[in-house]
MARLO-772760 format. One record per residue (C-alpha): residue in three letters; x, y, z. Coordinates in steps of 0.25 Angstrom, whole numbers, plus 5000, padded with zeros to 4 digits. Layout:
residues N
ALAXYZ...
END
This chain:
residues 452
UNK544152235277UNK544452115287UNK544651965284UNK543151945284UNK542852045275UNK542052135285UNK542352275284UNK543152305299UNK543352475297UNK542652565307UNK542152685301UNK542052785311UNK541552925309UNK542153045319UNK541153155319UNK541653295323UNK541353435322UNK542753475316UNK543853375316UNK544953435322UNK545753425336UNK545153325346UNK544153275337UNK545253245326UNK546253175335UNK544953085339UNK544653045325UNK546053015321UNK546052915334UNK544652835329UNK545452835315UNK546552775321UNK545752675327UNK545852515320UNK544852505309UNK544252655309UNK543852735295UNK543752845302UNK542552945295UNK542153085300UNK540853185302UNK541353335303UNK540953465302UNK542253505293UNK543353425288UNK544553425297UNK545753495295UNK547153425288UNK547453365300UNK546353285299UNK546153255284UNK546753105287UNK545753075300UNK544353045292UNK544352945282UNK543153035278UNK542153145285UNK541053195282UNK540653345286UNK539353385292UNK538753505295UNK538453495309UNK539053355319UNK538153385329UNK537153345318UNK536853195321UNK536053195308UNK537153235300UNK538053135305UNK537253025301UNK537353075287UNK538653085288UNK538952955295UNK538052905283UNK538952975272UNK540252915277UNK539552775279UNK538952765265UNK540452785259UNK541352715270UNK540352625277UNK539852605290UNK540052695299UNK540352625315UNK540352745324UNK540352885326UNK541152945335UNK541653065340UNK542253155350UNK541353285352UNK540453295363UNK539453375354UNK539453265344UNK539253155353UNK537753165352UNK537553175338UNK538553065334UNK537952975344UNK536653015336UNK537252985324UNK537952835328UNK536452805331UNK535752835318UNK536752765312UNK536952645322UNK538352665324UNK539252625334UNK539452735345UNK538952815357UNK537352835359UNK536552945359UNK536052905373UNK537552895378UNK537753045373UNK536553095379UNK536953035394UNK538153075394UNK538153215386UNK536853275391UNK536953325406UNK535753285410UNK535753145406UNK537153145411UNK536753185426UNK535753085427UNK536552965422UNK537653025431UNK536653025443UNK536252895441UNK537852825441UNK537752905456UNK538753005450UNK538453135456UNK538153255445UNK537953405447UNK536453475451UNK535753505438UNK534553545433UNK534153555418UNK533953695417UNK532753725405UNK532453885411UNK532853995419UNK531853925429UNK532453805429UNK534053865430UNK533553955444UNK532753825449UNK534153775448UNK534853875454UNK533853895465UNK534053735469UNK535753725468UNK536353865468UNK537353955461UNK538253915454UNK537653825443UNK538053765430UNK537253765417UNK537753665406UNK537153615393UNK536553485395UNK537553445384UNK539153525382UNK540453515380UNK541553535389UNK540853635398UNK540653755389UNK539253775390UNK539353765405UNK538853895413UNK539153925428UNK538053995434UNK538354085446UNK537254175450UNK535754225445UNK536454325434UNK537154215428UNK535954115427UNK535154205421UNK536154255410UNK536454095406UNK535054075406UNK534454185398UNK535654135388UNK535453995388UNK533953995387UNK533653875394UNK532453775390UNK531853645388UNK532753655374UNK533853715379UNK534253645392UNK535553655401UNK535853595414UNK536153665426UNK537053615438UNK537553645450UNK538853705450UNK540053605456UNK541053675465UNK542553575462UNK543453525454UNK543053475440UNK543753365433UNK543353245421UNK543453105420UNK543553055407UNK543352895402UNK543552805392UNK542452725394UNK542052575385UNK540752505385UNK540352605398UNK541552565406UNK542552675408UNK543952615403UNK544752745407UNK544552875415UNK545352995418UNK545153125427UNK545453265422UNK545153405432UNK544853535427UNK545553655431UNK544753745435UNK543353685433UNK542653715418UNK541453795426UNK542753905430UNK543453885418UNK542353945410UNK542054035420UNK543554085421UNK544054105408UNK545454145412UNK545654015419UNK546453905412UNK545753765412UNK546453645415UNK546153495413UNK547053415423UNK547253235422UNK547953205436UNK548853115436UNK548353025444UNK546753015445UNK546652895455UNK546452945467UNK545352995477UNK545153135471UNK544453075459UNK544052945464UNK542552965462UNK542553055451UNK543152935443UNK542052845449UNK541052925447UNK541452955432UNK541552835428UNK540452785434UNK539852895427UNK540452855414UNK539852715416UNK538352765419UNK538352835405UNK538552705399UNK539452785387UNK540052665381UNK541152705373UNK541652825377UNK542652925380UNK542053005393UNK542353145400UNK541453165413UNK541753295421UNK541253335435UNK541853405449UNK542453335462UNK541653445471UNK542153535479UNK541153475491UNK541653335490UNK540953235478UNK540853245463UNK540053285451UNK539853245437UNK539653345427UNK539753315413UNK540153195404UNK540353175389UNK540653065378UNK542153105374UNK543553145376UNK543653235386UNK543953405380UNK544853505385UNK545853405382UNK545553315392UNK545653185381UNK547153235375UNK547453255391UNK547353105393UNK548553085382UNK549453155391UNK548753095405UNK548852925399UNK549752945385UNK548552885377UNK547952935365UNK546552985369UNK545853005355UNK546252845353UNK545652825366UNK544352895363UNK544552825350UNK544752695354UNK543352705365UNK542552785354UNK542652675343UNK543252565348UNK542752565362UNK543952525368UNK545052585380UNK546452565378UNK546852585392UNK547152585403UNK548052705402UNK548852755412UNK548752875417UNK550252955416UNK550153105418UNK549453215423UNK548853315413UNK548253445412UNK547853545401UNK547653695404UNK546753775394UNK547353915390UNK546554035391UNK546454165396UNK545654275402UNK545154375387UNK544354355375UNK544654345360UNK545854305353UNK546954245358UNK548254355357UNK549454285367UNK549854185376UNK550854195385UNK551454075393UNK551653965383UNK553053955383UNK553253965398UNK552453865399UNK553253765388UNK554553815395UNK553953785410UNK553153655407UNK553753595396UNK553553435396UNK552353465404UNK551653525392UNK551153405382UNK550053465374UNK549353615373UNK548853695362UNK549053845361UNK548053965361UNK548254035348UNK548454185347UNK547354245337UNK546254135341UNK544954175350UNK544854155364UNK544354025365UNK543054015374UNK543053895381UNK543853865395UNK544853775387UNK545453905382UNK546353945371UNK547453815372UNK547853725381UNK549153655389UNK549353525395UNK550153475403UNK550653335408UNK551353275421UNK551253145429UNK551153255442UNK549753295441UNK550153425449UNK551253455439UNK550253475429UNK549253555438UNK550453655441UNK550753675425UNK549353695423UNK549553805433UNK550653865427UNK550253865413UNK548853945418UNK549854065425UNK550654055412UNK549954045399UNK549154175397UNK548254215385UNK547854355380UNK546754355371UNK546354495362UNK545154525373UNK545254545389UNK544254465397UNK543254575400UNK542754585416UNK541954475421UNK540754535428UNK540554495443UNK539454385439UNK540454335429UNK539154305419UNK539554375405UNK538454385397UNK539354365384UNK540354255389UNK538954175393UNK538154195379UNK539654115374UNK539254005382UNK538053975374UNK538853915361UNK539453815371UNK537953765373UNK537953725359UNK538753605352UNK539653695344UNK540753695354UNK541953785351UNK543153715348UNK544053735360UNK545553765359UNK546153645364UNK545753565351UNK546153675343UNK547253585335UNK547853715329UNK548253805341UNK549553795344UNK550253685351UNK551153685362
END
């Protein structure tokens, strides 16, 4: 209690599906925060690691339930008081809690905010109207309406969700077999919507903000290796995420502008935002996406090692304080490469580890192992992960390189031929869960496989 006798604890609730990894380093930061009782809404309890974290939590069913997050933000209320926010850092529960926070006229990011910036469409048009420049699309509601499209910009095209995560749900469509084989799975309709776009030949990359009041406070540049488009097309291609050094020159002088002046037409408040797009092959750029969170792939860790900052207190501190504790600066160059290989099944040896602790050594600052015994994993961030850091932004290209020709995983199944259209009925049917908000949890917040 303070000297006036006014009660000066902020009881702020976490919502998350399971309470481990990234989510559970985020709740420890808001803990950590001044004044904070820190409560939680879960699908299960956490492990021991995280018996300390919640000061209590109350398990629901389902998170993307905005219903039963009022009745369980109205449980913890009723025995520890009122509630100021909800918070949290999934990008399938940001609607719901915003749903939530508004029922209960709590503290906290709207519902009209989500919707902007989550849902493509909405997205393109507020994009648009700041004059930054977005890809062809279409929604797409039929076959009719996906050949209309076609007939107007060409093969290849993208079909997306109107709403995803991390590019999983994302289709590359390359001919008229292929188009009709994602349709007649998908099933299009005035209920069941997705977006098409034209496809956009260059380099992909991200800008990602701290933004306060609408005013971007901080932003930082990260470049895909190869794009996510080829990654999920390519399963035996190792992803990588790369922070250059040094992000002040021409190369991504408008990208920045344009994001940020993207960031500002959003009007996100306070937010942690990730935005990605392409420089173009022709000359230009595009926006593709953008979401209301740290950045995945491990893109939010990577800026520990990029400005030596804690970047769960930063989300912390602009989530439930609204504040920036910059400016930082920016030290090093840092990439991650995603392990994987070219098979199916469990995971039964991988080769290469300890020539790459032997050739890289203080190189090497954080990485997480495939596990033998473990399924494949499904999704283009693969089976574990390296990163790597070094103030020479081509030092850390060239480790990347040589950790690709180095590590190699078998798994208990070859990859069976790819046919010439490279459209396989059974591998497209997989994409279908990823159109769904039950995401699979990928490897590289797996807190149990081995360390480095």
């Amino acid at each position: 209690m303070s000297v006036s006798g006014q009660d000066t604890t902020r009881r702020i609730a976490f919502v998350s599906r399971y309470p481990t990894g990234e989510s559970l380093r985020s709740a420890r930061a808001v803990k950590a925060l001044e004044g904070v009782h820190l409560l939680g809404i879960c699908e299960q309890r956490p492990h021991a690691d995280g018996a300390d974290v919640f000061a209590d939590l109350v398990c629901v069913n389902d998170t993307h339930d905005p219903v039963e997050l009022i009745d369980a933000a109205r449980r913890l209320a009723r025995k520890h008081g009122t509630l100021e926010r909800m918070v949290t850092v999934r990008e399938t529960l940001l609607k719901p809690v915003a749903q939530a926070s508004e029922v209960l006229g709590l503290h906290g990011m709207s519902v009209s905010t989500v919707n902007r910036t989550l849902d493509k469409s909405h997205l393109k048009r507020v994009l648009e109207q700041a004059g930054t420049r977005t890809a062809r699309d279409q929604m797409i509601k039929s076959h009719d309406d996906a050949q209309g499209f076609v007939d107007e910009v060409g093969f290849p095209i993208v079909l997306k969700p109107l709403s995803g995560s991390g590019g999983l749900a994302t289709w590359c469509i390359r001919d008229q077999q292929q188009l009709r084989l994602a349709l007649d799975l998908i099933e299009p309709s005035s209920e069941n919507a997705v977006l098409a776009e034209a496809y956009l030949p260059g380099r992909e990359l991200c800008i990602d903000t701290i933004t306060v009041a609408h005013e971007p406070q901080f932003y930082s540049i990260c470049c895909y290796r190869p794009s996510i488009l080829e990654a999920l097309e390519n399963p035996g291609l190792q992803w990588r995420c790369v922070m250059p050094h040094d992000i002040s020159g021409e190369l991504y002088r408008d990208f920045i502008a344009q994001g940020l002046a993207a960031v500002r037409a959003l009007r996100v408040g306070h937010a942690m935002t990730h935005m990605e797009g392409f420089l173009l092959d022709d000359g230009g750029l595009c926006f593709t996406d953008a979401t209301l969170r740290p950045a995945g792939a491990r893109i939010a860790p990577m800026l520990a090692f990029a400005y030596d900052i804690d970047p769960y207190r930063a989300w912390a501190r602009v989530a439930v304080d609204g504040c920036f504790d910059g400016p930082w600066e920016r030290k090093y160059a840092v990439g991650t490469i995603f392990l994987r290989g070219v098979g199916s099944g469990k995971v039964e040896q991988v080769d290469g580890i300890e020539s790459v602790r032997q050739q890289l050594g203080a190189l090497l600052v954080d990485g997480r192992l495939p596990r033998v015994g473990c399924m494949k994993s499904v999704t283009y961030t693969g089976d574990g992960y390296l990163t790597v850091r070094h103030r020479d932004t081509q030092r850390v290209e060239e480790a990347l390189d040589w950790i690709a020709h180095t590590v190699r995983i078998a798994y208990s199944h070859r990859a069976a031929p790819t046919p010439a259209n490279g459209a396989r009925p059974a591998q497209w049917s997989h994409h279908l869960q990823y159109f769904e908000k039950q995401l699979n949890k990928p490897a590289w917040d797996d807190d149990s496989l081995p360390k480095l």
